[in-house]
N, C-alpha and C positions, 0 to 999 in steps of 0.2 A: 689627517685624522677625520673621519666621519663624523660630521655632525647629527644626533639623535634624536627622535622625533621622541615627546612627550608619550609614555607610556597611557593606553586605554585606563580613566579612573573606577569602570567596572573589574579591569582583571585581579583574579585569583591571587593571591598574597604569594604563593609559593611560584606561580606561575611567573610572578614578576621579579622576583628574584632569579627564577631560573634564567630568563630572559636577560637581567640584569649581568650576571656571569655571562651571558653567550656573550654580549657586547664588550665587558673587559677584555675578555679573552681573543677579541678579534683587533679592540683596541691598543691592546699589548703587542699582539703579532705585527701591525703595522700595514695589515691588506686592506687596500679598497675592498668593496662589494664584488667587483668587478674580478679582480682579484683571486675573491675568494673562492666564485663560482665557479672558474676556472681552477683551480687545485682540488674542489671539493666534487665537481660534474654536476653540481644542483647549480638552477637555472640564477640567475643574478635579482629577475622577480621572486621568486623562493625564500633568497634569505633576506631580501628586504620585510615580507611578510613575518619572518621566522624572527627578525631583532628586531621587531616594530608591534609584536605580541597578538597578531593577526591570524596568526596560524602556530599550533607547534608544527616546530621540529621535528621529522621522523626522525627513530635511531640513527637508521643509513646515515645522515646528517651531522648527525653528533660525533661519529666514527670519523668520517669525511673531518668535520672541521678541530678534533682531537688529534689527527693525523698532520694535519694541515699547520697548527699550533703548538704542537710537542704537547698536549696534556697528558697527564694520566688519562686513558678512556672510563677506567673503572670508577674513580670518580665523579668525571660528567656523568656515564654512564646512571648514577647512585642518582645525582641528583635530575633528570632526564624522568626517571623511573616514576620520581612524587610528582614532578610536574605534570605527567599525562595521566596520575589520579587525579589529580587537581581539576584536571582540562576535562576528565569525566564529569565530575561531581559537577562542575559549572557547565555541560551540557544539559546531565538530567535535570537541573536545576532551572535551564530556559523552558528546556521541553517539557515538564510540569508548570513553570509559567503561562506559557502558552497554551495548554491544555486546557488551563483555570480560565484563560482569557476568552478562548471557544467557547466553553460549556456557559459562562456568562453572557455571552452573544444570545447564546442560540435559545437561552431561559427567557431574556429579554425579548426576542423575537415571537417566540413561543405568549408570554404573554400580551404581547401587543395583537399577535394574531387573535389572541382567544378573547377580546375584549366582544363587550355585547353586541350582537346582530342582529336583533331583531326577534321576532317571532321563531320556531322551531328550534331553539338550542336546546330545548330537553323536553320530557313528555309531560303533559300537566295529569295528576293523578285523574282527571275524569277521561283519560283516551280510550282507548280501544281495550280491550284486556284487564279492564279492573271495572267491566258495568256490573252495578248492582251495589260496587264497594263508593263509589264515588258521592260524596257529599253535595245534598241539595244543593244548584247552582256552577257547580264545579265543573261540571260537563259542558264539552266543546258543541257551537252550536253544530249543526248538519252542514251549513255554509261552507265553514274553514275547511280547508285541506288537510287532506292525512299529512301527518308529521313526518320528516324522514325518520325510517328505522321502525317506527311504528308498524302496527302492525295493520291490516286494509280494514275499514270501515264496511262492514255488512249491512244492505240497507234492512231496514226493518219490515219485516213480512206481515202485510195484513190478514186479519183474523179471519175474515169471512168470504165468502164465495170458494168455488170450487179449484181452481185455478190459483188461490193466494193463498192455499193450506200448504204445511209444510213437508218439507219432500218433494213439493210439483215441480217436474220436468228432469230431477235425477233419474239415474240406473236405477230398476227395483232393487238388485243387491244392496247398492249405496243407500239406499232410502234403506233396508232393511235392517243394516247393520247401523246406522247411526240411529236408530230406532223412531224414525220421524215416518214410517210407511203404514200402511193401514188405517183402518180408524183412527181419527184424531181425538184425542181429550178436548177436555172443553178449553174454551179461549183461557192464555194464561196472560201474568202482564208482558209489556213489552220487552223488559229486561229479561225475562224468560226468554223467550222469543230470538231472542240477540243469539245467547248463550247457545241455545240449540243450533243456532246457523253454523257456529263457530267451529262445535264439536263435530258439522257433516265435513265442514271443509280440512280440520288436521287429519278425519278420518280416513279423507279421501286421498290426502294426503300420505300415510300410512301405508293405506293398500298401494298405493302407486308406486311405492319404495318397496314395498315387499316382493310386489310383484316383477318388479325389476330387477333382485338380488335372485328372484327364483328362476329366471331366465338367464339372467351371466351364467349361475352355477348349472346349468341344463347345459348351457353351449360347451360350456369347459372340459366339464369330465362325462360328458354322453358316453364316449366310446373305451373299450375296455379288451387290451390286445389279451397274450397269452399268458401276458406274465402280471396282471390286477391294472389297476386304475392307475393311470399315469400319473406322476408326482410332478407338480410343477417343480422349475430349476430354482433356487434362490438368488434372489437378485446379486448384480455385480458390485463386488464393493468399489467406491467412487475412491480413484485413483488419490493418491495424494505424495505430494512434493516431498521427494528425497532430499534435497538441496540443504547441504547445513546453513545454519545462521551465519552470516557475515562476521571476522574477527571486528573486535572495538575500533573504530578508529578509520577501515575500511568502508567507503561511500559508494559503491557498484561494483558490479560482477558481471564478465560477460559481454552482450551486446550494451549492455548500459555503460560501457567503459569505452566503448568504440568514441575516440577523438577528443576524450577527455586527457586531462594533464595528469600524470600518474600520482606524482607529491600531493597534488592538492584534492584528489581522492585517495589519499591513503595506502597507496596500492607500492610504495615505495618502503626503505627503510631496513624491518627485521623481514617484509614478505617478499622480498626482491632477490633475485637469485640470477646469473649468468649462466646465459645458457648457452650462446658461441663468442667466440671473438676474433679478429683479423687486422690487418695492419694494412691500410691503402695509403700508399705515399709514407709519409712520416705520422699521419692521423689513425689511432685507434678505436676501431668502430666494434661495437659490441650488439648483441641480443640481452636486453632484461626482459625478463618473466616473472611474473607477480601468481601465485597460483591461487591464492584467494580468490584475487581480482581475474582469473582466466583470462589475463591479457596481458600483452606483451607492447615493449616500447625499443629504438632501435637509441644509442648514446654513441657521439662522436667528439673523442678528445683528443688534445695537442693537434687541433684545427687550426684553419687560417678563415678569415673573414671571408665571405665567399663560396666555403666549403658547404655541402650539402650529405645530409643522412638520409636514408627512408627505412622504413618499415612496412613489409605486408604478410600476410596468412591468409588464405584461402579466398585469393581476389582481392581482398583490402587491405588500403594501406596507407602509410600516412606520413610525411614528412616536413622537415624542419631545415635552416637555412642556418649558417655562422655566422653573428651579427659581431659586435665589438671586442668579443672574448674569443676563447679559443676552445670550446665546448658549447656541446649544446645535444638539446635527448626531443625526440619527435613525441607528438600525443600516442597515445594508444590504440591497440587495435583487439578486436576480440578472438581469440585463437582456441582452438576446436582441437587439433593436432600441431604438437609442438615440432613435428619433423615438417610442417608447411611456414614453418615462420624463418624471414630470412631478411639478413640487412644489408642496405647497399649504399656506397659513399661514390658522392662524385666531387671529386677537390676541383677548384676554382684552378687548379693548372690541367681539368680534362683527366687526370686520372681516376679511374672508375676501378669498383672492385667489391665484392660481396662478401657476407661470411659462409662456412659449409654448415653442413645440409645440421641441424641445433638436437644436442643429445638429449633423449625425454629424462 
């Protein structure tokens, strides 16, 4: 009789009962582990996970060891059903843990970073952009450096001589339109002074943009055939992924399943389905296909120690060896076209032999 290893004191109430019955019901039947996996084709790792409350049980499993034990299935089946709500709810339940644990880090982080640095963390109201507004004293001297983000510091234009009047050395347009060209007014104060620089430089700034939106739109629609002004195409809309969401329960799809264990991503159970099968020597070799999971695993039972399975599709492949039991299923592979997938058994007495060609 198996002795049982103390039940996880986090698991789900329902969960641990379910698990509770799997154990009776194996305990009553009178099978080793060993045993089991062999009547059931899940691997002997599997259900130690599967009655140690490590993992559920896929359906497949519950079939397998209701078969195996004379149950009602519909029964287990009942109770099966509230344990993998169960096995949800205590997922969403980490994964919202964890989530809270992240967002907690990354606050934490977040304010360590943002701790004081020094000079330039924000603008003092005497900077750039608010002369005239800034209170006696408040103004940065001429030394400091402009602040990041701030805006440049314009140096202050002297009032007199011919050459420090304002305007000197711009385009007459630009001088004309920011209004600093021609005769000068008499000297104003300094913070006048500032402000005028200000408004030559966003103006100049202005025409520069303007005049560059006038020149794309010149290059674009210049020419004009027989039938009006050409209509630009409307952009392409950006592709997006057909691929439904993964069933509950299912952990990869595809190439992400290449060489993984199919039970322990999910890809076994109610999504598993035979797709050939063959008889080499007295051992029966099969094709399972998981179509969720887009991949495919090769199962070889009433084996002998020794015995070897593989599996491949489209150049890859993967196989497994018959250790203590007399069953055993290879990892996975990822399969594109179900008519490329095919399994092959080579028994420890030299006989070799494959399944046909697997029906989509």
């Amino acid at each position: 009789m198996p002795r049982w290893k103390a039940l996880p004191e986090e698991l789900d109430p329902q969960i641990r009962e379910f698990t509770g019955q799997l154990r009776r019901l194996v305990d009553r039947s009178g099978l080793s582990i060993a045993a089991l996996a062999d009547r059931t084709g899940y691997s002997k790792t599997s259900w130690e996970r599967y009655l140690n409350g490590r993992l559920l049980a896929p359906r497949g499993a519950i079939v397998a060891l209701a078969e195996a034990t004379g149950t009602n299935q519909a029964h287990l089946n009942t109770m099966w059903e509230l344990a993998e709500r169960a096995w949800s709810r205590a997922e969403m339940r980490h994964d919202m843990t964890m989530e809270a644990i992240r967002i907690t880090q990354a606050r934490a982080a977040l304010d360590e970073a943002g701790g004081p640095r020094g000079h330039g963390r924000s603008r003092p109201s005497g900077a750039v952009g608010t002369a005239g507004g800034a209170l006696p004293g408040q103004g940065r001297p001429p030394s400091v450096p402009a602040q990041r983000g701030s805006l440049p510091r314009v140096p202050q234009q002297p009032q007199a001589g011919p050459d420090s009047a304002p305007g000197h050395g711009l385009p007459p347009a630009v001088a004309f339109v920011a209004g600093i060209g021609g005769p000068q007014p008499p000297a104003r104060p300094a913070g006048g002074s500032r402000r005028t620089a200000v408004i030559a430089v966003v103006v100049v700034g202005v025409l520069l943009v303007v005049t560059g939106v006038v020149l794309l739109i010149g290059s674009g629609g210049g020419s004009k055939g027989a039938e009006g002004p050409t209509t630009p195409s409307p952009p392409s809309p950006t592709p997006r992924s057909s691929a439904p969401p993964l069933p509950a329960g299912v952990e990869c799809s595809g190439s992400t399943c290449a060489g993984q264990d199919p039970e322990e991503m999910g890809c076994g159970g109610k999504h598993v389905r035979t797709l050939s099968t063959t008889t080499v020597g007295k051992s029966v070799i099969e094709v399972r296909y998981s179509e969720p999971c887009a991949a495919a695993w090769a199962r070889i039972t009433a084996a002998v120690p020794g015995d070897t399975v593989e599996i491949t599709a489209g150049g890859a492949g993967q196989n497994s060896t018959v250790d203590a039991t007399t069953a055993a299923y290879t990892p996975m592979v990822a399969v594109k076209r179900i008519a490329d997938v095919e399994a092959c058994a080579t028994l420890a007495s030299g006989t070799k032999g494959c399944t046909v060609e697997a029906a989509g």
